[in-house]
N, C-alpha and C positions, 0 to 999 in steps of 0.2 A: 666232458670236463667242465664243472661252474666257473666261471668266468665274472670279474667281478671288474671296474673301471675304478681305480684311487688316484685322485691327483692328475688324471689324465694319461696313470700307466697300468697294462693289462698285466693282471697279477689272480691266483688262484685262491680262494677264500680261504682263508687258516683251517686246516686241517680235514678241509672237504675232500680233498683227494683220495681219505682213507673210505671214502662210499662206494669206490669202483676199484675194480680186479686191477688194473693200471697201478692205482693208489698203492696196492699189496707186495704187489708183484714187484715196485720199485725199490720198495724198503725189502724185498728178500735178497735183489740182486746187488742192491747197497751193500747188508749185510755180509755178504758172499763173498762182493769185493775185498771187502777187510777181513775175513777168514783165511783166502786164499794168500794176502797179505803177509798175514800171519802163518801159516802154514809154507809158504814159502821162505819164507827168513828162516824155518827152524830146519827152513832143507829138507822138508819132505818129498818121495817121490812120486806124491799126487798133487802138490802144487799148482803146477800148471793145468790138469784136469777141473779143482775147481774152477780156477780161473775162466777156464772153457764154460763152465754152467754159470758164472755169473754171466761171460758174455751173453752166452745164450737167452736168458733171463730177462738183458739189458737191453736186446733186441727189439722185441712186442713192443716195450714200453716207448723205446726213443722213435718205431713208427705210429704209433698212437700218437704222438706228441709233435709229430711232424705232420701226418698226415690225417688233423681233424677231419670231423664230418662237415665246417664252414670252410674249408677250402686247406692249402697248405700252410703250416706256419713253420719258418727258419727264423727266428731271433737268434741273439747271441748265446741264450742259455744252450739250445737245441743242438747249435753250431758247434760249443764246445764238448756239448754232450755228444755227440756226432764224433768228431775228430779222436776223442779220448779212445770210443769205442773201436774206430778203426786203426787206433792208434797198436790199440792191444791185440785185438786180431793181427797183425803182422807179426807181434812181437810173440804170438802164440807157434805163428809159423814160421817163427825164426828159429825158436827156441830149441826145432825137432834137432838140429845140428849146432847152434853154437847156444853156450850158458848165455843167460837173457834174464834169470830170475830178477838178479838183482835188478834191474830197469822196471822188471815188473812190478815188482813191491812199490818202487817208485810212483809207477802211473794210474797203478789199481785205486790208492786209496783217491787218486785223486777224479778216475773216474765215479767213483761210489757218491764222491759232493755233485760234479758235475748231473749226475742221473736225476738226483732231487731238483737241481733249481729251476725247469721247464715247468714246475709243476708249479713255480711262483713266478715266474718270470716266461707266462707261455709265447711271448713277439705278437707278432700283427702276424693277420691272414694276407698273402697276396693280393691286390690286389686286380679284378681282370683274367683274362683267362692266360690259365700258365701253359707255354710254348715247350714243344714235346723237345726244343733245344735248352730248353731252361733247368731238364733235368739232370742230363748228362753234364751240363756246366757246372751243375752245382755238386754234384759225386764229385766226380774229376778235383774239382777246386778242396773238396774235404778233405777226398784219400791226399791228397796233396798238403794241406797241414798236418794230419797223422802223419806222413812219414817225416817232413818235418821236427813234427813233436821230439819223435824218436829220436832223429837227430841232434837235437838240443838235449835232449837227455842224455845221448850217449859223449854230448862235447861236454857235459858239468861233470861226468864222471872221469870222463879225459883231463881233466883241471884240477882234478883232485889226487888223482893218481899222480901224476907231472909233479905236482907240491909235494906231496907226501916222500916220491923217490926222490926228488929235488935235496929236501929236510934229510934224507936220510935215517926215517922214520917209518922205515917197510915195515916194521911189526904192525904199525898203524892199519896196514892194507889184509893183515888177517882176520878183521873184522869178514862175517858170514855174507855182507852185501858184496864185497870185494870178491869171494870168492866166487859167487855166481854171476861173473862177470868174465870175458873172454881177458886175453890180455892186451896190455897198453895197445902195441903197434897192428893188434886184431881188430881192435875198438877202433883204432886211425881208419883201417882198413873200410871195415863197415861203417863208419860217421860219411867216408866220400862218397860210398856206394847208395846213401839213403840220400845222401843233398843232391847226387845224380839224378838219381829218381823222383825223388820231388819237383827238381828244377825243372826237369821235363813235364810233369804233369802241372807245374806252376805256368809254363809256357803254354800249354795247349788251353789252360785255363783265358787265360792273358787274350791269347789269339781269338779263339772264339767268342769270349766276352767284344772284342773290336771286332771281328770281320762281322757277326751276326747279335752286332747289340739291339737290333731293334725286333730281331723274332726271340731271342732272350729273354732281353727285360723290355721289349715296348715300347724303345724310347730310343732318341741317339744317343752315341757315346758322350758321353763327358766328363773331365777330368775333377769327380769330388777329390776328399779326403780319402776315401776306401782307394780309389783308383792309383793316387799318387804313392801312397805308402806302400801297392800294392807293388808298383812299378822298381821302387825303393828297395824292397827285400828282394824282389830278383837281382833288381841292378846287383845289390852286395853277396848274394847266393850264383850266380854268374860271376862274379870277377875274381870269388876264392875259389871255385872250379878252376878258371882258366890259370889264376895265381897256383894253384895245385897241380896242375898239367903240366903245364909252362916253367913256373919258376920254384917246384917244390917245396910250394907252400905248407904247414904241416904243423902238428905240436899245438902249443897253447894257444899261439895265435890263431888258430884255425880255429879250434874249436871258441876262441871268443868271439870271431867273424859271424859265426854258425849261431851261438846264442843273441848276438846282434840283429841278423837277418830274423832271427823266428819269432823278437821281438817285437822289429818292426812289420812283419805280418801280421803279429798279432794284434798289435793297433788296429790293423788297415780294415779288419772285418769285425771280429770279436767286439774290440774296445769301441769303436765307430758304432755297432749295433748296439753296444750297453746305453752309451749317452744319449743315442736318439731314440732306445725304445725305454729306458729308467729313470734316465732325467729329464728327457725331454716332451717324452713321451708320444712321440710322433713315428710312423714306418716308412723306410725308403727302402731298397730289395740292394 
């Protein structure tokens, strides 16, 4: 991949990408993405199959993109291109038993941007040699935003539905995104069951990062911005759990808890990696 330095940030020369099978291959699974997009809102019963061959498609490219021949690179573009993909593979293997299109129209198009911007925005190489513990932290910690992801997507659709029956305005919910969607108190159901899941792998993340920060990342622990924010969305993904157990937490409140916590994760990595590898132009891991 050409590599070009502007301003002190690593960025992909305009339109050089299209010289290599990567290059092709990203704009076919882009493409794909918004077919299946489309093809799934009009309720087709292959829908979900394209979607399967974009992933597949979207695979090669986003380990190409991770895993140069100058060593590993995870920037923020990678990371979100990362997470989306894993986001939709679940959502693929949700789908066998409960309706999921509509979430997937949702996230499809927005993996198909996410695929493109590694090619402009490709991060810093690691620096140093990377710790065979550094790899499973950083899985772990991704599959752990996809499910997230999910989550937040399936708490805007929970907010919307809650308004609409609120209004008294159910014809509004015959729209075709609505119907490939489970119902209200199914979506409550699966919103807990995905923030469980995350929140455990957001722990095991957490822990490992502290108990073996220095075969990790090489360094001691210490409490940046990533860390604190990091600390932050569990704290508030931890206390609507236990508010959910405990004190039958539930309904809109939950789900704006849910869209709070996935925001402020998304600061802690994503946004933290935009500023210091686009603005600033500098790599910390």
């Amino acid at each position: 991949m050409p590599i070009r330095k502007f301003d002190g940030k690593y960025m992909v020369s305009p339109l050089s990408f299209l010289n290599h099978w990567q290059g092709w291959l990203t704009i076919a699974a882009a493409v794909t993405y918004l077919l299946a997009t489309v093809t799934m809102r009009r309720r087709h019963p292959k829908g979900l199959a394209v979607l399967a061959i974009a992933l597949g498609m979207h695979a090669p490219v986003l380990a190409s993109q991770i895993m140069a021949l100058e060593g590993l690179r995870y920037g923020f573009a990678s990371a979100l291109s990362a997470t989306l993909w894993l986001a939709l593979v679940v959502l693929v293997w949700e789908a066998r038993r409960s309706r999921l299109e509509g979430a997937a129209t949702v996230v499809a198009p927005l993996a198909a941007v996410a695929l493109v911007l590694p090619w402009f925005f490709v991060g810093h190489v690691f620096q140093g040699t990377v710790s065979v513990l550094f790899v499973p932290h950083l899985l772990i910690g991704t599959l752990a935003y996809g499910v997230f992801l999910l989550a937040a997507t399936l708490a805007v659709f929970i907010l919307i539905q809650a308004r609409v029956l609120q209004s008294h305005s159910a014809r509004l919910l015959d729209d075709g995104l609505f119907d490939q969607l489970p119902p209200l108190m199914a979506m409550e159901r699966m919103l807990f069951r995905y923030l469980s899941i995350g929140f455990f792998l957001l722990t095991i993340t957490l822990i490992s990062g502290v108990l073996f920060s220095e075969e990790v990342f090489g360094r001691a622990l210490r409490l940046d911005h990533k860390s604190v924010l990091t600390l932050l969305s569990w704290f508030v993904y931890g206390l609507l759990l236990w508010g959910h157990r405990s004190r039958g937490w539930r309904g809109a409140a939950a789900a704006r808890a849910t869209l709070l916590g996935f925001f402020v994760l998304l600061l802690a990595y994503v946004g933290s990696r935009f500023v210091l590898e686009v603005e600033i132009g500098r790599a910390h891991v």
